[in-house]
C-alpha positions in Angstrom: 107.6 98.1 88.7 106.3 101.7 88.8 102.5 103.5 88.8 102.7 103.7 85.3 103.0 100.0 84.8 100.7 99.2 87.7 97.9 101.6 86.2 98.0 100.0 83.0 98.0 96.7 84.1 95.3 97.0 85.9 93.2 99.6 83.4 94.3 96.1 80.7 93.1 93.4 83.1 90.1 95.0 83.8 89.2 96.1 79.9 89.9 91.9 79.5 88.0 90.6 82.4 84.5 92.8 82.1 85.2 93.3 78.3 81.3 93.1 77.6 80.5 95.1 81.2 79.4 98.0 82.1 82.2 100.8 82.6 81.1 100.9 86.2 82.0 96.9 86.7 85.5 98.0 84.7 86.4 101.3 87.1 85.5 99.2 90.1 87.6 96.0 89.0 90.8 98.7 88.7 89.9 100.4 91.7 90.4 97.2 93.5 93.4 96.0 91.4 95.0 99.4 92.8 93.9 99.6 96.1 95.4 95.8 96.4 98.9 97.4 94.6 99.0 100.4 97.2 98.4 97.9 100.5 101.8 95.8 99.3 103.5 98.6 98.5 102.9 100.1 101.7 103.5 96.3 103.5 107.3 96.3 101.5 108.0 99.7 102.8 107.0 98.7 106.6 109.4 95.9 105.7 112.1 97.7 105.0 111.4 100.8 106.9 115.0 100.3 109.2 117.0 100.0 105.6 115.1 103.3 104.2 115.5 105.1 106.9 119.5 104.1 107.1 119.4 105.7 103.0 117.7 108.8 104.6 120.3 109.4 107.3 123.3 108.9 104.7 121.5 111.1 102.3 120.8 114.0 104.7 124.6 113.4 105.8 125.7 113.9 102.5 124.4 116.9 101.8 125.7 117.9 104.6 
């Protein structure tokens, strides 16, 4: 999954679900389809935040 596909889907769902509704009802529905996106998102990375930060280290070292 990326923002692209995340945007759309939600920009879709919302254009579905408040097809006859006022753009306002439609901006809001996506705004809340995002913001619900972002908080997972951000809950996967504190899940994983010892395994990314393992990547980083061998990246850096890499380089180095």
């Amino acid at each position: 999954m990326n923002a692209d596909y995340l945007i759309n889907h939600a920009k879709q769902t919302s254009d579905i679900s408040y097809r006859d509704g006022v753009a306002e009802d439609r901006l809001a529905y996506r705004c809340g389809m995002l913001e619900g996106y972002i908080k997972t998102l951000c809950q996967e990375i504190e899940n994983h935040k010892d395994e990314i930060l393992a990547l980083n280290r061998q990246l850096i070292e890499k380089d180095n």
